[in-house]
Structure formats: structure tokens, C-alpha cells
N, CA, C and O atoms as a Maestro MAE file, in Angstrom:
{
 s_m_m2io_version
 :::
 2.0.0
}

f_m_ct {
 s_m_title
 :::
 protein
 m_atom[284] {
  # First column is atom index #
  i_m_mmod_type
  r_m_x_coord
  r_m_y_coord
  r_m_z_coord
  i_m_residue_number
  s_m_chain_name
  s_m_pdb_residue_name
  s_m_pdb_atom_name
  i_m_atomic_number
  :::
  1 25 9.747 40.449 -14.905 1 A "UNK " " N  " 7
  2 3 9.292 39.100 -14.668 1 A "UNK " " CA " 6
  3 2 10.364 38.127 -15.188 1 A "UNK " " C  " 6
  4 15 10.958 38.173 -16.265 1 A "UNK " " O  " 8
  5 25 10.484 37.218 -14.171 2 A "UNK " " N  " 7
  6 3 11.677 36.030 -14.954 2 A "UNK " " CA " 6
  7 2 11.318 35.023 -15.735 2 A "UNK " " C  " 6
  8 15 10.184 34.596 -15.518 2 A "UNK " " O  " 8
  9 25 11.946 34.491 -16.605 3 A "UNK " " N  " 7
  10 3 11.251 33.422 -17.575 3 A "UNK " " CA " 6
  11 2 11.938 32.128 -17.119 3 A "UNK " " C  " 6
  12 15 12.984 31.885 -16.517 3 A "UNK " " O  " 8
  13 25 10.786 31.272 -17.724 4 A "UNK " " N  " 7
  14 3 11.449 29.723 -17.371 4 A "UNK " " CA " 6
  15 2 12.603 29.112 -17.825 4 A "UNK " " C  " 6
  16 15 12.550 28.301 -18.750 4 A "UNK " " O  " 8
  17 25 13.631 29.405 -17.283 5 A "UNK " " N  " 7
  18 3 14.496 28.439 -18.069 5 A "UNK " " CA " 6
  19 2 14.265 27.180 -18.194 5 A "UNK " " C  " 6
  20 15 13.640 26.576 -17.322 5 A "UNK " " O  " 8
  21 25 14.763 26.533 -19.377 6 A "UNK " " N  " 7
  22 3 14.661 25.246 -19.516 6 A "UNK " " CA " 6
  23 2 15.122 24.448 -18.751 6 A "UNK " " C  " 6
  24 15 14.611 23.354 -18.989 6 A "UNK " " O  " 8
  25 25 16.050 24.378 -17.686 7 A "UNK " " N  " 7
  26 3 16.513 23.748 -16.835 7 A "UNK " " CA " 6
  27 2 15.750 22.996 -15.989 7 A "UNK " " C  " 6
  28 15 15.622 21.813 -15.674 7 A "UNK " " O  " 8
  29 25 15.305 24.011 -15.734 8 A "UNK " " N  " 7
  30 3 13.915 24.074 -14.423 8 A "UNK " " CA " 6
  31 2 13.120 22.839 -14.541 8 A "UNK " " C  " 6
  32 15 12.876 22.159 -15.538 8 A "UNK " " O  " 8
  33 25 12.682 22.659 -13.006 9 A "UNK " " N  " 7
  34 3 12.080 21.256 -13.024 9 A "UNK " " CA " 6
  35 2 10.747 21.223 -13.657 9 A "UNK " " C  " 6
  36 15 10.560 20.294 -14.442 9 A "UNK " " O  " 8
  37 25 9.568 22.250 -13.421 10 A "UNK " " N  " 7
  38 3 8.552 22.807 -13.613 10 A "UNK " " CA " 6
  39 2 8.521 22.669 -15.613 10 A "UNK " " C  " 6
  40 15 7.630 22.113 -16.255 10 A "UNK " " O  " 8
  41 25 9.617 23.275 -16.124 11 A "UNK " " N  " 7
  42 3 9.620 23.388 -17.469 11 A "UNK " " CA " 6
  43 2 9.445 21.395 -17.990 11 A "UNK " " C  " 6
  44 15 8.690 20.719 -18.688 11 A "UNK " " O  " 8
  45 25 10.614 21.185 -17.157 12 A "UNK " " N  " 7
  46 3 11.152 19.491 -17.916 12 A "UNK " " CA " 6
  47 2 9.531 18.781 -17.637 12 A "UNK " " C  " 6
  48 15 9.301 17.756 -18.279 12 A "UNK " " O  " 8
  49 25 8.446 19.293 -16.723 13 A "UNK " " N  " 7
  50 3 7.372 17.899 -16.475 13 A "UNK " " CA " 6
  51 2 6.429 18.612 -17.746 13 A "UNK " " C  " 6
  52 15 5.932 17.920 -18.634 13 A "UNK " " O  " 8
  53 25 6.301 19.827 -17.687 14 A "UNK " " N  " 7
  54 3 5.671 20.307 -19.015 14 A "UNK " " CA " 6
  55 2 5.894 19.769 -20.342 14 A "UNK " " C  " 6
  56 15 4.971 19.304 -21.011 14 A "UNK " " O  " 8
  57 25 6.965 19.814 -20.696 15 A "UNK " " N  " 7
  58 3 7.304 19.425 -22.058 15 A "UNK " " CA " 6
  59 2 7.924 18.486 -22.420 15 A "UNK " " C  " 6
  60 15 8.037 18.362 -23.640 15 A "UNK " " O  " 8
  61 25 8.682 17.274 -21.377 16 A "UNK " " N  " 7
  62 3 9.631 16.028 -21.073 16 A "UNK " " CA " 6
  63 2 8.612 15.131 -21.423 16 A "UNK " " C  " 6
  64 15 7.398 15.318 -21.341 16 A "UNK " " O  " 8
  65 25 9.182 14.194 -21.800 17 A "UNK " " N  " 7
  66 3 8.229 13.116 -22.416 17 A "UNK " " CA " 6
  67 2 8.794 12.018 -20.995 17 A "UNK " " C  " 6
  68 15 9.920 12.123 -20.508 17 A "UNK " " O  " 8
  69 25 7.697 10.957 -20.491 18 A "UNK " " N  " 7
  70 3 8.322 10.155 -19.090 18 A "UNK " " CA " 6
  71 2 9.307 9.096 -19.948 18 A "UNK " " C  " 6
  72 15 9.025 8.604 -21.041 18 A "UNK " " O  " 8
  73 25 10.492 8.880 -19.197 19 A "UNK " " N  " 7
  74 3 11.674 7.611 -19.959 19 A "UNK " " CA " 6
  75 2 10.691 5.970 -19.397 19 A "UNK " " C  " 6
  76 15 9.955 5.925 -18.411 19 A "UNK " " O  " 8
  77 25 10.854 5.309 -19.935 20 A "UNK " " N  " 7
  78 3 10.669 3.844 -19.533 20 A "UNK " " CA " 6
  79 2 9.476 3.145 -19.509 20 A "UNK " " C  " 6
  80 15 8.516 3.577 -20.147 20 A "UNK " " O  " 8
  81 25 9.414 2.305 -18.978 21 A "UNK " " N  " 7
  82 3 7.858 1.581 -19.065 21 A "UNK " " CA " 6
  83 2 7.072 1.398 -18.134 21 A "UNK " " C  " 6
  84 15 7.726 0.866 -17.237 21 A "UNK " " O  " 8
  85 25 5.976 1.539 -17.804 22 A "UNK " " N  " 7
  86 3 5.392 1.051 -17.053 22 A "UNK " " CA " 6
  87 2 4.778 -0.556 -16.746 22 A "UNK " " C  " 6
  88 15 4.272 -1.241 -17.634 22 A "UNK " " O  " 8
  89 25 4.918 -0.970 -15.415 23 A "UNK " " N  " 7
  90 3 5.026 -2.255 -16.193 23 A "UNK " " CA " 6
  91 2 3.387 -3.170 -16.189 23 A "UNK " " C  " 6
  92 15 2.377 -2.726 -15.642 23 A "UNK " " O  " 8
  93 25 3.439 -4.070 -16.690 24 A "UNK " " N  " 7
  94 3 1.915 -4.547 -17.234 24 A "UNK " " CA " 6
  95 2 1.213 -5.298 -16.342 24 A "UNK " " C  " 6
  96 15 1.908 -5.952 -15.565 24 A "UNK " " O  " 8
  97 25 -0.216 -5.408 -16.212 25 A "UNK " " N  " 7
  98 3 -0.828 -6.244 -15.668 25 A "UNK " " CA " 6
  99 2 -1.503 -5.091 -14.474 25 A "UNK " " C  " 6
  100 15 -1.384 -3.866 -14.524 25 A "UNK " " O  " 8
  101 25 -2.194 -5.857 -13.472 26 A "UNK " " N  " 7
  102 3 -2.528 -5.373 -12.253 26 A "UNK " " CA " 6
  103 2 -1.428 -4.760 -11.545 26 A "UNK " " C  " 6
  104 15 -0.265 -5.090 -11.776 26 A "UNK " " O  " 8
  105 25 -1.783 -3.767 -10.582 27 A "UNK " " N  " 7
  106 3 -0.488 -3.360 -9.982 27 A "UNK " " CA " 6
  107 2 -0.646 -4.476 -8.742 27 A "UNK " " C  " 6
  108 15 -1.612 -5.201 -8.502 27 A "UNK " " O  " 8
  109 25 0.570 -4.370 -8.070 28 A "UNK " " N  " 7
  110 3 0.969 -5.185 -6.616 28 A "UNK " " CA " 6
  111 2 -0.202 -4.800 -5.634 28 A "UNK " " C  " 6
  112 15 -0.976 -3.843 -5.598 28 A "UNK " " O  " 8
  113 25 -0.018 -5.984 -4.808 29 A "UNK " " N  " 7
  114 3 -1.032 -4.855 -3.410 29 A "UNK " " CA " 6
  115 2 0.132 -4.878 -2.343 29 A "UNK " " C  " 6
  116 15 1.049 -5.637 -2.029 29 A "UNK " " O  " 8
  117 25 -0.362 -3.696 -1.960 30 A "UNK " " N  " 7
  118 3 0.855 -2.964 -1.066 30 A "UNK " " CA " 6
  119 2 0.455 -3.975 0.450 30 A "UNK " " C  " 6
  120 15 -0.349 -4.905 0.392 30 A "UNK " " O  " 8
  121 25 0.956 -3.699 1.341 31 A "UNK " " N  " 7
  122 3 1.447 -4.277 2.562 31 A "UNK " " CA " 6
  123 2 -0.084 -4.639 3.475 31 A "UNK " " C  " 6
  124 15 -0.548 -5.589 4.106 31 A "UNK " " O  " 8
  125 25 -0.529 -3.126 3.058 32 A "UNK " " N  " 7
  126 3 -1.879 -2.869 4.148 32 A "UNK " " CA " 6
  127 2 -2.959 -3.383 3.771 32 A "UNK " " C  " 6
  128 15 -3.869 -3.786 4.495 32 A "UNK " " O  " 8
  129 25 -2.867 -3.398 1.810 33 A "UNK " " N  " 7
  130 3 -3.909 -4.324 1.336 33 A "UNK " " CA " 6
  131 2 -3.902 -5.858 1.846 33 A "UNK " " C  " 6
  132 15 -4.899 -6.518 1.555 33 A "UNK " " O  " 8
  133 25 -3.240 -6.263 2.317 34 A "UNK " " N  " 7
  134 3 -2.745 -7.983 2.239 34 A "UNK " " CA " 6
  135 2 -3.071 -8.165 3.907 34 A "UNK " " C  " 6
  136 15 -3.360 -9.282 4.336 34 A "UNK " " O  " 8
  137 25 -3.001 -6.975 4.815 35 A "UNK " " N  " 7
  138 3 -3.367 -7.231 6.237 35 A "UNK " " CA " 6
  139 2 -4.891 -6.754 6.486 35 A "UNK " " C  " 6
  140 15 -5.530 -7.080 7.486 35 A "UNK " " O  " 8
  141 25 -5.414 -5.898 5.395 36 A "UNK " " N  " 7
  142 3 -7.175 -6.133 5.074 36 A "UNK " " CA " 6
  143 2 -7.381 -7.264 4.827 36 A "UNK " " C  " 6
  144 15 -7.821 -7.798 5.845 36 A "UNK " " O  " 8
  145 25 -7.303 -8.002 3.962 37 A "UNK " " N  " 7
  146 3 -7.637 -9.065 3.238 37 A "UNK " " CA " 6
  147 2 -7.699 -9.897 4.240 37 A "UNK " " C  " 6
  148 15 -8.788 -10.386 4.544 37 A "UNK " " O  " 8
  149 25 -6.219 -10.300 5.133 38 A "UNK " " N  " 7
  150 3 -6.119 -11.583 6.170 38 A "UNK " " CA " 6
  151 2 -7.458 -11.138 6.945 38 A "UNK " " C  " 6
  152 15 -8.383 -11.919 7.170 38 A "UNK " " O  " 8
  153 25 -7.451 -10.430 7.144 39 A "UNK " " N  " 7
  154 3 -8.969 -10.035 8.640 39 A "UNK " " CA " 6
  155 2 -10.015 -10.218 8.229 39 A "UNK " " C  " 6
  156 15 -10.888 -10.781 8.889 39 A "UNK " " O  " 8
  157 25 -10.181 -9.784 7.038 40 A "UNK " " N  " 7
  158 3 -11.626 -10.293 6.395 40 A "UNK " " CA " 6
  159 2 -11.653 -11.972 6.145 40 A "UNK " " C  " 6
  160 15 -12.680 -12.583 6.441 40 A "UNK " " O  " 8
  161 25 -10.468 -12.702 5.580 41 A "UNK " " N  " 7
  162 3 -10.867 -14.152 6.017 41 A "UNK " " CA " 6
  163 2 -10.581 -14.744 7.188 41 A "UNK " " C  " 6
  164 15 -10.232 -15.917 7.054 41 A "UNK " " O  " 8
  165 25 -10.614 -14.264 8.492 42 A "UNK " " N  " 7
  166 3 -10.404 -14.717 9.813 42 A "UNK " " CA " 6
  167 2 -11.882 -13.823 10.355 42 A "UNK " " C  " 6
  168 15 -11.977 -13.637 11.568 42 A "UNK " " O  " 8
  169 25 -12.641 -13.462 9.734 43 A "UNK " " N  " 7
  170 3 -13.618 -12.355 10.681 43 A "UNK " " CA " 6
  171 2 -13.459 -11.361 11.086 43 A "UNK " " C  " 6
  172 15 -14.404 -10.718 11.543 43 A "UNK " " O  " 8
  173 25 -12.026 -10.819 11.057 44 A "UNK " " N  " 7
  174 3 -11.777 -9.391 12.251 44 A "UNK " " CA " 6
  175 2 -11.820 -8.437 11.637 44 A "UNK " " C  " 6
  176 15 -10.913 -8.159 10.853 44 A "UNK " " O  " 8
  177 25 -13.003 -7.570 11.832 45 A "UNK " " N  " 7
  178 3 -13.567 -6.303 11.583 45 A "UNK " " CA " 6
  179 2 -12.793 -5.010 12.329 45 A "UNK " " C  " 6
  180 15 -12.258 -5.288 13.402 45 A "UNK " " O  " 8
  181 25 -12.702 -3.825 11.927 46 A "UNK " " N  " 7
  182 3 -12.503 -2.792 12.505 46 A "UNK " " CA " 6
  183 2 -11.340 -2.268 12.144 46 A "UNK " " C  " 6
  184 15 -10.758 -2.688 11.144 46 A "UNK " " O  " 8
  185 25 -10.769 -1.133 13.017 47 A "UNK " " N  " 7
  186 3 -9.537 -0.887 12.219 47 A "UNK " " CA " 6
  187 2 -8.594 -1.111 12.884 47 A "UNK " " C  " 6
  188 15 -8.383 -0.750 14.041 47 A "UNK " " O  " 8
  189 25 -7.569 -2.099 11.783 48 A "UNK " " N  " 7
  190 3 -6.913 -2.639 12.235 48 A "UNK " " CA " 6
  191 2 -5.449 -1.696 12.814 48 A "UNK " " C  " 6
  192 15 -4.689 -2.163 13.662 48 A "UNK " " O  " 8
  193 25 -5.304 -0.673 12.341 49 A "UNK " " N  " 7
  194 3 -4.569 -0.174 12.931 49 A "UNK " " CA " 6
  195 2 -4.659 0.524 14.555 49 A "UNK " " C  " 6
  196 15 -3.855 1.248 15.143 49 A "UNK " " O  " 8
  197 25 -5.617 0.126 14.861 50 A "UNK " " N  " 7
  198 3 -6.149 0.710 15.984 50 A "UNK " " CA " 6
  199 2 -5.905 -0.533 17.218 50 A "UNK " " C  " 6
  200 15 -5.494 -0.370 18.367 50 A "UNK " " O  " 8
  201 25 -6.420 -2.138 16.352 51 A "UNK " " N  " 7
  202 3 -6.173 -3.135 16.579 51 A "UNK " " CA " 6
  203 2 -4.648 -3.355 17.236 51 A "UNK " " C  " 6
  204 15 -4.459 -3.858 18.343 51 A "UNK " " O  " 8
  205 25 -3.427 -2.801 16.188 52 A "UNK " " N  " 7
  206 3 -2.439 -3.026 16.263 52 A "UNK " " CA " 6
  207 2 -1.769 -2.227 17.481 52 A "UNK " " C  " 6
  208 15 -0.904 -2.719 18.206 52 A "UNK " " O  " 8
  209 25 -2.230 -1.061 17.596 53 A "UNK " " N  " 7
  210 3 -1.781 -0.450 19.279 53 A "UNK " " CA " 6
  211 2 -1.595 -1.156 20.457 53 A "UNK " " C  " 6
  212 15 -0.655 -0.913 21.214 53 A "UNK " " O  " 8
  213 25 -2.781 -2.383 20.754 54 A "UNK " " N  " 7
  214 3 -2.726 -3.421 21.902 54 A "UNK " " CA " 6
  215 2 -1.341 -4.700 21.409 54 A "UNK " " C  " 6
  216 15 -1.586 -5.533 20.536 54 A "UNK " " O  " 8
  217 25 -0.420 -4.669 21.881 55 A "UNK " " N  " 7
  218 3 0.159 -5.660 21.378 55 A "UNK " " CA " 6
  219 2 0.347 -7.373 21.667 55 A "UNK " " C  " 6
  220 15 1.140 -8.152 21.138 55 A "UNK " " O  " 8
  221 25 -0.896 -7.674 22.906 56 A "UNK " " N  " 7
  222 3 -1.129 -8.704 23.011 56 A "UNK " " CA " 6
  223 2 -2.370 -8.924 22.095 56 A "UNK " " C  " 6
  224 15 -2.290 -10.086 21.696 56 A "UNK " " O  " 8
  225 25 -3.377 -8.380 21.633 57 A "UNK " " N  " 7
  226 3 -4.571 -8.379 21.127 57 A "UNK " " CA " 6
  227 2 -3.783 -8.701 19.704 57 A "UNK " " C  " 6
  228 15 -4.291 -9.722 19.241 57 A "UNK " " O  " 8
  229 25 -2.585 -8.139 18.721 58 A "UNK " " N  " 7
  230 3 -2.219 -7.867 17.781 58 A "UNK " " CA " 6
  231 2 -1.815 -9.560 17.749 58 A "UNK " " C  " 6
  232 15 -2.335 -10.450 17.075 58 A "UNK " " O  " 8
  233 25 -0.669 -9.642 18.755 59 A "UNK " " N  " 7
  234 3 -0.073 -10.687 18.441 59 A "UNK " " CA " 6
  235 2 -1.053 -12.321 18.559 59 A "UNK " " C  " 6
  236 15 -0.528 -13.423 18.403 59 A "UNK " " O  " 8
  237 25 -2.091 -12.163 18.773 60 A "UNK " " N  " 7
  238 3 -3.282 -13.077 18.872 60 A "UNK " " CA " 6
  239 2 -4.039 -13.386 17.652 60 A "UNK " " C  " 6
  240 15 -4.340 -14.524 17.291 60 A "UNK " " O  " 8
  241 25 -4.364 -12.139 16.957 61 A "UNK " " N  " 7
  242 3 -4.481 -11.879 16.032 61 A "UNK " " CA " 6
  243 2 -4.086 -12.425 15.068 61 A "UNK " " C  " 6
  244 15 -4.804 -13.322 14.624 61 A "UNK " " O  " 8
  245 25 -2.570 -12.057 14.234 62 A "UNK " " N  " 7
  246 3 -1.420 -12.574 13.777 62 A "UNK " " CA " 6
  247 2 -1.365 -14.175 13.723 62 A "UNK " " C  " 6
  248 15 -1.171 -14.615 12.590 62 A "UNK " " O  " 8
  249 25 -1.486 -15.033 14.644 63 A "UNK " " N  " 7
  250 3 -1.234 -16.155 15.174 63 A "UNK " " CA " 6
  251 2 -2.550 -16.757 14.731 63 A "UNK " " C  " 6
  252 15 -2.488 -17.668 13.906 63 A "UNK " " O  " 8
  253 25 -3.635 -16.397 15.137 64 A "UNK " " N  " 7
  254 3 -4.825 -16.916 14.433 64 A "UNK " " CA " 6
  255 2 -4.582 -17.059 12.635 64 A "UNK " " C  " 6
  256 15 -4.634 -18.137 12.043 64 A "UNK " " O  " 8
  257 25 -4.313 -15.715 11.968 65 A "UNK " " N  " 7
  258 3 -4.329 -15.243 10.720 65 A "UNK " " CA " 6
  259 2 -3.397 -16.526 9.864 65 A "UNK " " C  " 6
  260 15 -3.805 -17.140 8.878 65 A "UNK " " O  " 8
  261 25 -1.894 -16.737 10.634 66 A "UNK " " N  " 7
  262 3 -1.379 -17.625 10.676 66 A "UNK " " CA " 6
  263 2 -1.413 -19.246 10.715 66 A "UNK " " C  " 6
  264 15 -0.653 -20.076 10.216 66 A "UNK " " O  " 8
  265 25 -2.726 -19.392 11.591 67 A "UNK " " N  " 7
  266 3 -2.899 -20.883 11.687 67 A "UNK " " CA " 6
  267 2 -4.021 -20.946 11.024 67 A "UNK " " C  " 6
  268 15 -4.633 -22.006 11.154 67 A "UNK " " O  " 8
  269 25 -4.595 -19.958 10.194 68 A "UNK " " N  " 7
  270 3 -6.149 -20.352 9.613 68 A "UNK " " CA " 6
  271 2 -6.108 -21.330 8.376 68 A "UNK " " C  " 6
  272 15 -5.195 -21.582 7.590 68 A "UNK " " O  " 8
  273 25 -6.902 -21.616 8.432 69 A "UNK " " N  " 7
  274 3 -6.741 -23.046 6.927 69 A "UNK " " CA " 6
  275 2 -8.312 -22.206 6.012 69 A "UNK " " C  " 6
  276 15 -9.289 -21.552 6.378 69 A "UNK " " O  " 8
  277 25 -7.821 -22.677 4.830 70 A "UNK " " N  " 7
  278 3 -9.098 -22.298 3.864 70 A "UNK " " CA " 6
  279 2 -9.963 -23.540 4.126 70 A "UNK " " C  " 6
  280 15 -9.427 -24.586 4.491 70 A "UNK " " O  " 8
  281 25 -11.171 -23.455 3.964 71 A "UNK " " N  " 7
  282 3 -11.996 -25.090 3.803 71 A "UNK " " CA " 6
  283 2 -11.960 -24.883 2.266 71 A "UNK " " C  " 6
  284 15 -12.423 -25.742 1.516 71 A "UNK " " O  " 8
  :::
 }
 m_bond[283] {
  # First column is bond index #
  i_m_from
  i_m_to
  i_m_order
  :::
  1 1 2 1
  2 2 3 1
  3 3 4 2
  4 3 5 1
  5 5 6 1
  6 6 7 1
  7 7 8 2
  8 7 9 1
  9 9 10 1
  10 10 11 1
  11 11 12 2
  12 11 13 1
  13 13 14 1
  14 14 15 1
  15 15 16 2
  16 15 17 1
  17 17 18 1
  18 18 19 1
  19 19 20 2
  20 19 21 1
  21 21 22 1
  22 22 23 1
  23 23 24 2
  24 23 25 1
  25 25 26 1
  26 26 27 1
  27 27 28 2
  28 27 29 1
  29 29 30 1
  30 30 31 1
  31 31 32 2
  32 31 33 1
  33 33 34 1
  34 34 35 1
  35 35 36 2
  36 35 37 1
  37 37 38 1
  38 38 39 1
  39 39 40 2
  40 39 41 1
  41 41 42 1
  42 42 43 1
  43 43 44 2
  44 43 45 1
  45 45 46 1
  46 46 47 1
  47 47 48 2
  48 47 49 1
  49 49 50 1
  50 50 51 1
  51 51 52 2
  52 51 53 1
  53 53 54 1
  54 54 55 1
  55 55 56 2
  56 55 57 1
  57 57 58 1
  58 58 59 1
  59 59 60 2
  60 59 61 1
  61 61 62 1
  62 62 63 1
  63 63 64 2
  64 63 65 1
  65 65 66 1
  66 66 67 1
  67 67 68 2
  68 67 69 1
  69 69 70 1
  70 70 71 1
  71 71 72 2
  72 71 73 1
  73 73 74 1
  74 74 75 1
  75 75 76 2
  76 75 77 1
  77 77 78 1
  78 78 79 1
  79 79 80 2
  80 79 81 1
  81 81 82 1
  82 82 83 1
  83 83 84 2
  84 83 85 1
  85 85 86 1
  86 86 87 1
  87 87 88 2
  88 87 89 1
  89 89 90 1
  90 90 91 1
  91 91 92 2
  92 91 93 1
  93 93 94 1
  94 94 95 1
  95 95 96 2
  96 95 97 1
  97 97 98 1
  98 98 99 1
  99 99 100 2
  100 99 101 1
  101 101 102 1
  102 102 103 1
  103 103 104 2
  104 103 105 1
  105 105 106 1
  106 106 107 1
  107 107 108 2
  108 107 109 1
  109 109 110 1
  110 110 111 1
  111 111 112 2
  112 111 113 1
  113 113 114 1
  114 114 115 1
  115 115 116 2
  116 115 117 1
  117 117 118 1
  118 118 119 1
  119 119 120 2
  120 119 121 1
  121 121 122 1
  122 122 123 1
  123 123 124 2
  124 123 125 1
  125 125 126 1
  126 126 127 1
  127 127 128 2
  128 127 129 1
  129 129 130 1
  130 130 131 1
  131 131 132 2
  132 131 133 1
  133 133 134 1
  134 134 135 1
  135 135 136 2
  136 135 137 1
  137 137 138 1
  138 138 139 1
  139 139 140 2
  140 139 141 1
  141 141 142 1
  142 142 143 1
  143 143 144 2
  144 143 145 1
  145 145 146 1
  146 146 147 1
  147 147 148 2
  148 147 149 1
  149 149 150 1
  150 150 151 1
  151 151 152 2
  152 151 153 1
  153 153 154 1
  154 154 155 1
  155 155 156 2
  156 155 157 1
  157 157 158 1
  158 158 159 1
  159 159 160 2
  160 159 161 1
  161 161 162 1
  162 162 163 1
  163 163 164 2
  164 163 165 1
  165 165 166 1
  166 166 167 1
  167 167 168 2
  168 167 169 1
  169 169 170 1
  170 170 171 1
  171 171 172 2
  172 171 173 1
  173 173 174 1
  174 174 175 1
  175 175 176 2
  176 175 177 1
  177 177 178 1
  178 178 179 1
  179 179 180 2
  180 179 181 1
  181 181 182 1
  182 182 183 1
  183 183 184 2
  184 183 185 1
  185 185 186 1
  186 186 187 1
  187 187 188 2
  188 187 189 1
  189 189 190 1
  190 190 191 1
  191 191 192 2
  192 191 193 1
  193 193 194 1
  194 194 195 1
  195 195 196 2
  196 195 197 1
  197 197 198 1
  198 198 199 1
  199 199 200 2
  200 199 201 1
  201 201 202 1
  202 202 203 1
  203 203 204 2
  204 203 205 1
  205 205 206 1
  206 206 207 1
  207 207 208 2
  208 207 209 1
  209 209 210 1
  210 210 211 1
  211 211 212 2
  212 211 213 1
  213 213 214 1
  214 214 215 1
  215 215 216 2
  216 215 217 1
  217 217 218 1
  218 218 219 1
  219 219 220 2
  220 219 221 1
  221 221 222 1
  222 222 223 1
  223 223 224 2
  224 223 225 1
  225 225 226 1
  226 226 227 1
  227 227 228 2
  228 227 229 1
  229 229 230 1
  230 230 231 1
  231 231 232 2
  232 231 233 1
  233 233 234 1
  234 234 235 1
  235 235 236 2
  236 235 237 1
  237 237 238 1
  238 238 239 1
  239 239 240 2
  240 239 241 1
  241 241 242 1
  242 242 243 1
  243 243 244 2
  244 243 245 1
  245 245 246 1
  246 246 247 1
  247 247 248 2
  248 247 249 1
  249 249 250 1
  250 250 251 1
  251 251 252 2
  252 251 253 1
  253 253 254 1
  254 254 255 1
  255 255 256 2
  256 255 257 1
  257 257 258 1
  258 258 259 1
  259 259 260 2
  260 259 261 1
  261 261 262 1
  262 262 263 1
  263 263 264 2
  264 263 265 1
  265 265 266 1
  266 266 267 1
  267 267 268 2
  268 267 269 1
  269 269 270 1
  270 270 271 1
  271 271 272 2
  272 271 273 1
  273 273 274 1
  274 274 275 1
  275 275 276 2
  276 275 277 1
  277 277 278 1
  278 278 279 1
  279 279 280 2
  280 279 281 1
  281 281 282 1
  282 282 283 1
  283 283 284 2
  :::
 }
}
């Protein structure tokens, strides 16, 4: 049977301590969170990636999301 060398990647996550920081607060919202969000304050339900296949329906979409005002 072979033993682990220390080299090994498997060994270093076992016993390696992680370098650096993580950084503070809430994390970011990624891309897809931020194109949920727009649809829910314009009304548009469903999935939007499914949405996004039609590309006149998309770009209508977009353009609304775009011109919406908060009251």
C-alpha cells in the first residue's frame, strides 16, 4: 500500500491551515441574483432563463426593467 506523501494535494487540505481572509459583511449577489430581483419589481414571473431563449420577448423585457421607476 502507498502512503501519503506530504506533497500531495489530499494531504495539504487535511492538515494546511487556509492563507488569508475572508472578507466581511454579506457576500455579493452574483449576476442571476440581481436579474431575479429586477423581475420581481417589474412583475415578471417564471423562469427567466427560459424567458431569455425568445430574444424579442427578452429584449422587451430588459427595456421595461430599464425604464421602471420606484414610486
Amino acid at each position: 500500500m502507498a502512503r501519503m506523501g506530504e506533497g500531495r494535494g489530499v494531504h495539504r487540505v487535511l492538515v494546511g491551515k487556509p492563507e488569508g481572509k475572508r472578507p466581511l459583511g454579506r457576500p455579493r449577489p452574483r449576476w442571476e441574483d440581481n436579474i431575479k430581483l429586477d423581475l420581481r419589481k417589474v412583475g415578471g414571473g417564471g423562469d427567466w432563463m427560459e424567458l431569455a431563449q425568445d430574444r424579442d420577448r427578452w429584449r422587451a423585457l430588459v427595456n421595461t426593467v430599464m425604464n421602471f421607476r420606484v414610486p
